[in-house]
N, C-alpha and C positions, 0 to 999 in steps of 0.2 A: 504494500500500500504506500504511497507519495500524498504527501500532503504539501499543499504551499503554502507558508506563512509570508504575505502581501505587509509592505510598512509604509507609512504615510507619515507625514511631521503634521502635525494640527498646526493651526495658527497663533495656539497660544505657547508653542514651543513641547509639548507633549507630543511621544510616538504612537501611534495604534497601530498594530499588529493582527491581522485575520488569519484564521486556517480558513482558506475559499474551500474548501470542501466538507467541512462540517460547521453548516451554519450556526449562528450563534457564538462560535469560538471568536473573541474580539477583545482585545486588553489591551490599558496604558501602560506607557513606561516613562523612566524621565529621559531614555535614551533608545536608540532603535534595540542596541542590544539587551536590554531590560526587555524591552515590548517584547522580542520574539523567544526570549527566554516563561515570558512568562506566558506565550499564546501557545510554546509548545509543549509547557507541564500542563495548561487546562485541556489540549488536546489529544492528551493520554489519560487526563481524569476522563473524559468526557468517552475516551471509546472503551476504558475498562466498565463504568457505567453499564455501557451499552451490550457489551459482553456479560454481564454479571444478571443482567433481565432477558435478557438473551432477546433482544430486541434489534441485532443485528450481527449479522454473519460474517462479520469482519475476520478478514484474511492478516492475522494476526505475526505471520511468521518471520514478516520484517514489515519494520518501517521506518519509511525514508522523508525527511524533511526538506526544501528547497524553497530557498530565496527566490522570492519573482522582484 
């Protein structure tokens, strides 16, 4: 599985970070590297989660991160 965590600078100097592929994944940071630090721990909580209610069949056997 690949996910991509997307970075933006807001305007008032704060970063957001998404994993585009699992909606809802979206966090600040004070720096791009905070933000996608912290967008790729919520989207490991978010697919253990999903695994744990068995609400999705995620191909578990690697996962790979990438900067867009």
């Amino acid at each position: 599985m690949r996910l991509t965590v997307m970075t933006e600078r807001e305007e008032d100097g704060r970063w957001i970070a998404e994993v585009v592929e699992l909606p809802g994944v979206l966090v600040y940071g004070n720096d791009a590297r905070e933000a996608i630090v912290k967008a790729k721990a919520l989207a490991l909580r978010v697919l253990a989660d999903r695994l744990e209610h068995g609400e999705d069949e995620v191909a578990t056997t690697a996962i790979e991160f990438a900067a867009a």
